[in-house]
C-alpha positions as CSV (number, residue, x, y, z in Angstrom):
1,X,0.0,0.0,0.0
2,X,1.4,2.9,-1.1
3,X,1.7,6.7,0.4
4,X,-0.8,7.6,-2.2
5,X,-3.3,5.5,-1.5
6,X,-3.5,6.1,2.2
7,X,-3.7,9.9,1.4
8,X,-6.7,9.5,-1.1
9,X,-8.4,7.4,1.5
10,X,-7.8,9.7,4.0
11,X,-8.9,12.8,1.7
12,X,-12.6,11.1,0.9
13,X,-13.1,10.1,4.5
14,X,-12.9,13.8,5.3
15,X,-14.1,15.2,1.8
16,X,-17.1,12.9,1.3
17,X,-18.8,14.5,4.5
18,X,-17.4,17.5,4.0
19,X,-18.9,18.1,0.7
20,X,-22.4,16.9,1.2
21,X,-22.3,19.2,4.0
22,X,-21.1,22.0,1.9
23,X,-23.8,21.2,-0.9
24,X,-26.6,20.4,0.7
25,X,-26.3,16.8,-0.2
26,X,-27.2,14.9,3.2
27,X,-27.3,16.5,7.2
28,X,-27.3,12.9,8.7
29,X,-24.2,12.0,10.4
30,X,-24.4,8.3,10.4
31,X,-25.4,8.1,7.5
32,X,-22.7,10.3,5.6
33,X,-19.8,8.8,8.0
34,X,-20.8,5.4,6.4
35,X,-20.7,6.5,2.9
36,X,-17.3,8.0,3.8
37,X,-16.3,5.1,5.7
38,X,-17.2,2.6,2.7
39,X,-15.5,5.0,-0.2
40,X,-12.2,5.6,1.7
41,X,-11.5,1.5,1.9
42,X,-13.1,0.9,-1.4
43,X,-9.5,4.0,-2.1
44,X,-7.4,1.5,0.2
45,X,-7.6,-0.9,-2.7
46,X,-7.6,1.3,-6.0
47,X,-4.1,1.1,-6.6
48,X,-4.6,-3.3,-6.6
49,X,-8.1,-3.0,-9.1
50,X,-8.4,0.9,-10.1
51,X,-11.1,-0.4,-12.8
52,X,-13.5,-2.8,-9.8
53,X,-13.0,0.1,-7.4
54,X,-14.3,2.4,-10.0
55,X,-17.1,0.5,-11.2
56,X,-17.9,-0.2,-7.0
57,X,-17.5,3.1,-5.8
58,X,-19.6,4.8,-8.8
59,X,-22.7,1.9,-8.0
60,X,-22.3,3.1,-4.5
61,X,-22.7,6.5,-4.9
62,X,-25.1,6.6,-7.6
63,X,-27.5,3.8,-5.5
64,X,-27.3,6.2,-2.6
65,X,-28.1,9.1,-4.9
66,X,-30.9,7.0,-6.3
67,X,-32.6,5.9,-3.1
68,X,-32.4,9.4,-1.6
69,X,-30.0,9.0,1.1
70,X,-27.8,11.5,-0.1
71,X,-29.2,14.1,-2.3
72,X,-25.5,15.4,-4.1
73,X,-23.1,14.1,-6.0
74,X,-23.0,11.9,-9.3
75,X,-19.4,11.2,-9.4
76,X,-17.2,13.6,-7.4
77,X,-17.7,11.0,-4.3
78,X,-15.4,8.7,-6.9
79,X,-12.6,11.0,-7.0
80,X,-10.0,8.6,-5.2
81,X,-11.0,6.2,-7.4
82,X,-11.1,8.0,-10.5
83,X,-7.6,9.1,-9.8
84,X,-6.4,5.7,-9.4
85,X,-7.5,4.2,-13.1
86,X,-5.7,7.6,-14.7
87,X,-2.7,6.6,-12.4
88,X,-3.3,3.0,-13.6
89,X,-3.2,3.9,-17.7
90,X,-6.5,3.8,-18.6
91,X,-7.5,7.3,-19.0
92,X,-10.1,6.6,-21.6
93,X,-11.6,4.5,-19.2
94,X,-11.7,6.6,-16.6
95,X,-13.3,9.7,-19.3
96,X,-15.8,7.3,-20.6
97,X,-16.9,6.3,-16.7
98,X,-17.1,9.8,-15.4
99,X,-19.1,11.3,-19.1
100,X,-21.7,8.2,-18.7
101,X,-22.0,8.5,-14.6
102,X,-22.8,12.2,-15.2
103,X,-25.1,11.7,-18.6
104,X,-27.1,9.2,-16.3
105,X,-27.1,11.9,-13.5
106,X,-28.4,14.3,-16.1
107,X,-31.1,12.5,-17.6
108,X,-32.9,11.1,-13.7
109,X,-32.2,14.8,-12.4
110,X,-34.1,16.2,-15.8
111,X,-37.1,13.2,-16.2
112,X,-36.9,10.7,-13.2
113,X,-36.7,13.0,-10.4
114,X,-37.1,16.6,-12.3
115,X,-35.1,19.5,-11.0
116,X,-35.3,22.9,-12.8
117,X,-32.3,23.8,-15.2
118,X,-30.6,25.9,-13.2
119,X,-30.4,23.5,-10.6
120,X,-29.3,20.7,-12.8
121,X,-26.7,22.5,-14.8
122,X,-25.5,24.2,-11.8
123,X,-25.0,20.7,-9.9
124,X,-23.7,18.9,-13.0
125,X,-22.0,21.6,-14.5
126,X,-19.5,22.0,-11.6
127,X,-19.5,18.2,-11.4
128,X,-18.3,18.2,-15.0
129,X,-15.7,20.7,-14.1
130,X,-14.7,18.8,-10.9
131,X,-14.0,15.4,-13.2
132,X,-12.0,17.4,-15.8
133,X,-9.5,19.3,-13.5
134,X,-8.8,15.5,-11.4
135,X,-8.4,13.6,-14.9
136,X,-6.1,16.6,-16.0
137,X,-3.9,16.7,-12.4
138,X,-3.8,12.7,-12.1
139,X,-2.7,12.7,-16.6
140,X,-0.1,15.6,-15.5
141,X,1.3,13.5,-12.1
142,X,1.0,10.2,-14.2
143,X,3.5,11.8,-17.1
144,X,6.0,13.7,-15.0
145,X,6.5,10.3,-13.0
146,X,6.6,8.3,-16.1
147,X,9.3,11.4,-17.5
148,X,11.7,11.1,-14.4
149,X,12.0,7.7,-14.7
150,X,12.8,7.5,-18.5
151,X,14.7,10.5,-17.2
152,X,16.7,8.5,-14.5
153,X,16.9,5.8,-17.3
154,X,18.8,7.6,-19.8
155,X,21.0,9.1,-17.1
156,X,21.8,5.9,-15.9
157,X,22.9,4.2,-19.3
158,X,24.7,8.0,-20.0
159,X,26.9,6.8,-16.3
160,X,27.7,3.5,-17.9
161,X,29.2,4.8,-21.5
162,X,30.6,7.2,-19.6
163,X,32.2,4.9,-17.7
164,X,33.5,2.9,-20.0
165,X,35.2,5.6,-21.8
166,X,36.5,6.2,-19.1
167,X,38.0,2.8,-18.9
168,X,39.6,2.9,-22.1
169,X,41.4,6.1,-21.2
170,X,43.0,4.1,-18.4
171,X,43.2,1.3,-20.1
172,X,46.1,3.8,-22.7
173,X,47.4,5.2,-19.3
174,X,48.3,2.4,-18.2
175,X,50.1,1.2,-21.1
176,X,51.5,4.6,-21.6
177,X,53.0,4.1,-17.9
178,X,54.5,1.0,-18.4
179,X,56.0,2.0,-21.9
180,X,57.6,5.5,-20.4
181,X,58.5,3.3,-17.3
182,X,60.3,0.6,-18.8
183,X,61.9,2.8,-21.6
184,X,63.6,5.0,-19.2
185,X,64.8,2.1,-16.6
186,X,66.1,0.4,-19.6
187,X,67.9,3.0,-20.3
188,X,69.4,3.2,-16.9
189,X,70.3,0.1,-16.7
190,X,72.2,0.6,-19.7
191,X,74.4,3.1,-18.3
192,X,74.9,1.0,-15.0
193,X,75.6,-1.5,-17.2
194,X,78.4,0.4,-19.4
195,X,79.9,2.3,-16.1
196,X,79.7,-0.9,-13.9
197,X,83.5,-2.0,-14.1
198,X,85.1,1.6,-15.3
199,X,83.0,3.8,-13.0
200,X,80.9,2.4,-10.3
201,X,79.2,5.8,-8.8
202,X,77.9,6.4,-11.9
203,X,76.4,3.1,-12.2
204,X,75.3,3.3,-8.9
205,X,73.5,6.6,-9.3
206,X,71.8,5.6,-13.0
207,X,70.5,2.7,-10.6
208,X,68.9,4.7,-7.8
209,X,67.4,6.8,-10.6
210,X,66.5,3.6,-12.2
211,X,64.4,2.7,-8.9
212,X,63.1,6.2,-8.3
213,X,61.4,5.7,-11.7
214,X,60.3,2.8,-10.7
215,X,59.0,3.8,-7.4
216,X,57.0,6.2,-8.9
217,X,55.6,4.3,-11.5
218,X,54.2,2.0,-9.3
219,X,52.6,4.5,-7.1
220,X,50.6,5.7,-10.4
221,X,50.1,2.2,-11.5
222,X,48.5,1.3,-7.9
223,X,46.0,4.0,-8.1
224,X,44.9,3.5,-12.3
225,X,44.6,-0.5,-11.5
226,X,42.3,0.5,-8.3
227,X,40.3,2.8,-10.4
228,X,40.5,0.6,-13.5
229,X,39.7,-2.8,-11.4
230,X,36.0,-0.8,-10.1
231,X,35.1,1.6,-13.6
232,X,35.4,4.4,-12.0
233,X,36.7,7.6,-13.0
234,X,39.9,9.1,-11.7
235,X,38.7,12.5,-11.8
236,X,36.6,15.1,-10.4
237,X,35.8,17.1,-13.9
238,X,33.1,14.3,-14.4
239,X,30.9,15.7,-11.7
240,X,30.1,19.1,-14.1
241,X,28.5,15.9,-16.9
242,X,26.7,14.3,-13.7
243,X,24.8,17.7,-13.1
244,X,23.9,18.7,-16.4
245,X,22.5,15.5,-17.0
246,X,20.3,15.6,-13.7
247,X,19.2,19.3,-15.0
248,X,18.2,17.9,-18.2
249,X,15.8,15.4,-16.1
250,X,14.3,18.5,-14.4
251,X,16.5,18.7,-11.1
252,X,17.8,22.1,-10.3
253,X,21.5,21.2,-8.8
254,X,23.6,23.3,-6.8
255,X,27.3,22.6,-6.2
256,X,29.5,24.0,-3.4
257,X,33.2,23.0,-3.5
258,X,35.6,24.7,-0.1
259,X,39.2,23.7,-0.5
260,X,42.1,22.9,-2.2
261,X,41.1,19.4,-4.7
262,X,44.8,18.9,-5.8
263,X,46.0,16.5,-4.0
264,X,43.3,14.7,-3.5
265,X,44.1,10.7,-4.6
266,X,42.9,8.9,-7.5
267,X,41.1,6.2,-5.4
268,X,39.3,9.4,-3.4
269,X,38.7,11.3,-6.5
270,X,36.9,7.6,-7.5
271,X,34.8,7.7,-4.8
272,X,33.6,11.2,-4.3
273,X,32.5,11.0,-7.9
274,X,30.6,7.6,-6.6
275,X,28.8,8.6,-3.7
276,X,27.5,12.0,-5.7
277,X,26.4,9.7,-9.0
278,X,24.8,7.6,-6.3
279,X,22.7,10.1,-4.4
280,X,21.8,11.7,-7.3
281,X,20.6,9.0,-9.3
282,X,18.5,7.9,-6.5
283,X,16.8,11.1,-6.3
284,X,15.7,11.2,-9.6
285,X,13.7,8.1,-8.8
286,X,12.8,8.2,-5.8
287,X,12.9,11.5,-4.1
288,X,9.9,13.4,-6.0
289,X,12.5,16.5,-5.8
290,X,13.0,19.5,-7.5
291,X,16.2,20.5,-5.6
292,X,19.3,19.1,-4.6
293,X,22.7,20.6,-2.6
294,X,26.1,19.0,-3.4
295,X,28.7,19.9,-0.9
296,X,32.3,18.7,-1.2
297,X,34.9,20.2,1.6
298,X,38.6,19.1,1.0
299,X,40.6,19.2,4.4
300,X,44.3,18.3,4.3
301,X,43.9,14.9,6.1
302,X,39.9,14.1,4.9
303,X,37.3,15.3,2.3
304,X,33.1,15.1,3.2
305,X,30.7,14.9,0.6
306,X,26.9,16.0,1.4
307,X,24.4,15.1,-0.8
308,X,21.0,16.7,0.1
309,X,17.8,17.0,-1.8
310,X,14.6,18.4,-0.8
311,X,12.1,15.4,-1.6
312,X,10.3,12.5,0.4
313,X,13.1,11.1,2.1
314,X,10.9,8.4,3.9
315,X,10.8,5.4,1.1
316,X,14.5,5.5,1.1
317,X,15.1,4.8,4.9
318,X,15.9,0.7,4.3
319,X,19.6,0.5,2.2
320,X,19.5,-0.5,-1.6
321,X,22.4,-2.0,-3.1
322,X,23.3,1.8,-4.3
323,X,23.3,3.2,-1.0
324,X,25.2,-0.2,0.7
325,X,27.6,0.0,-2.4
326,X,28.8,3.8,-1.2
327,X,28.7,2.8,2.4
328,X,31.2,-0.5,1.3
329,X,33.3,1.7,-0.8
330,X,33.8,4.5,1.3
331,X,34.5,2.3,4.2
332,X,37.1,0.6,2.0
333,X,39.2,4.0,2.4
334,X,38.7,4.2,6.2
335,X,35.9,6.5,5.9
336,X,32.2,6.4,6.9
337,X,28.8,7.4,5.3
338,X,25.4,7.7,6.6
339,X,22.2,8.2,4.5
340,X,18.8,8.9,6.0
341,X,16.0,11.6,5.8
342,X,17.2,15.0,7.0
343,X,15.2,17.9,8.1
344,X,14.0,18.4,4.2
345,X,14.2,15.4,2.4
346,X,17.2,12.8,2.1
347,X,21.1,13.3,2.8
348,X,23.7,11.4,2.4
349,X,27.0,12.3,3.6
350,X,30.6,10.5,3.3
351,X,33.8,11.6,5.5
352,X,36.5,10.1,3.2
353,X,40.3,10.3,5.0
354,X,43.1,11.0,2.9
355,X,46.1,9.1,4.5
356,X,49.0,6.6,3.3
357,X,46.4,4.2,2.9
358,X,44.4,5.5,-0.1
């Protein structure tokens, strides 16, 4: 059972009463608290059988209409239910159940149970406008949820080709590492080689610089392999493609940066850029958001990330396999992350150490 659907219930077991009272419609308590009372579970279980709900509540209604317990209200008791076949895909459905509930209205209000026109039009008119603006709203919610998700789709498969271009260009580094590397120990070899016997510092010192070169070349090695091993990227600049893709799904992104990035490792610079993917992809599909805070602080021994959006933060309480996979990788560099529902919305927030380790 879903948010939704608790909140529609809860909205006809106060709006059923509350509009009869308003139009006139019925001034007996028990009997409008059962209506209400029937309506709002008949809404607890729209979002399993939109189309029986519909078809149940509309009987409901228009039998209690019909046998003069309530004395408003064709369809707009329905509403919850209504909502939930738009919701559901089946919009013509839903038009073609709300025009013949309110022709039927029309014709026992005009020759079964004869009003005068004014009456009549005035009821069925604003019923008529009532059923229009709901099947507009629930169309418009249905299509902007369908639109982030093809949204956080195509941002999703945009992180993966990334990614592997990404690859690739480590994949040259690291043969571009090795190549330099062993070219220019070979070549200090050589001279150790050719000065061994006639001059022995010399030799000596073309070795240390032989193993300096080597020294160093591992060090870079260690980090691409690390960074190759998980296809990740290396560097920060990839964060400025992460936001513009989120913009382009709708999400306005701001970006805060305090501190001096440069030395910042390639195994760090790997995970920053992980956590923020991470958080951001999950609130374009979960969230609901329209705004989200990315706040990186570099300190000389650590660097936080905080991730912070300002939508529904409850669904996302129990850890996925995206928010578990930040949590293991940060942890991996002897940090720590938390994610959870802030004051507004959902946070996440890594403290990433930078020490001999990474």
């Amino acid at each position: 059972m879903t948010n939704l659907t608790r909140a529609a219930a809860a909205l006809t077991l106060v709006g059923v009463p509350a509009g009869l009272a308003l139009t006139g419609g019925n001034a007996d308590t028990v009997l409008t608290l059962t209506l209400a009372a029937w309506l709002a579970g008949c809404a607890l279980l729209a979002h399993r059988w939109p189309l029986a709900v519909l078809v149940v509540t509309v009987l409901t209604v228009n039998a209690w209409r019909i046998s003069g317990l309530i004395e408003a209200g064709w369809l707009w008791p329905a509403t919850a239910a209504l909502v939930a076949l738009v919701l559901a895909g089946r919009l013509r459905t839903a038009v073609a159940a709300a025009v013949g509930t309110l022709l039927w209205g029309l014709q026992w209000d005009t020759f079964v149970h004869p009003h005068d026109a004014d009456w009549v039009l005035g009821r069925l008119g604003g019923e008529a406008l009532w059923a229009g603006a709901v099947l507009a709203g629930a169309t418009a919610y249905r299509n902007t949820v369908r639109w982030r998700a093809e949204a956080a789709q195509r941002f999703d498969v945009e992180s993966r080709r990334r990614r592997a271009e990404q690859r690739v260009e480590i994949a040259r580094d690291l043969h571009d590492v090795v190549s330099h590397t062993l070219a220019v120990v070979g070549v200090h070899l050589n001279v150790a080689l050719d000065a061994f016997d006639t001059e022995p510092e010399e030799a000596k010192a073309s070795l240390r610089l032989a193993q300096e070169v080597r020294g160093r070349a591992m060090t870079d090695l260690k980090a691409l392999v690390g960074v190759l091993r998980e296809g990740e990227p290396p560097a920060r600049e990839g964060l400025g493609r992460l936001f513009d893709q989120v913009r382009e799904a709708g999400l306005e992104v701001s970006f805060d940066e305090f501190g001096d990035p440069v030395e910042v490792p390639a195994p760090v610079a790997a995970a920053i850029h992980r956590v923020v993917q991470e958080s951001l992809t999950n609130t374009v599909r979960h969230a609901g958001a329209r705004r989200v805070v990315v706040t990186i602080r570099y300190a000389p021994d650590s660097v936080l990330v905080d991730v912070r959006d300002d939508g529904t933060g409850g669904g996302r309480t129990v850890d996925g396999h995206g928010i578990a996979g930040m949590r293991e990788r940060v942890a991996a560099l002897g940090g720590a992350l938390t994610a959870g529902p802030g004051r507004t919305g959902f946070t996440v927030r890594a403290s990433i150490p930078i020490t001999e380790r990474t």
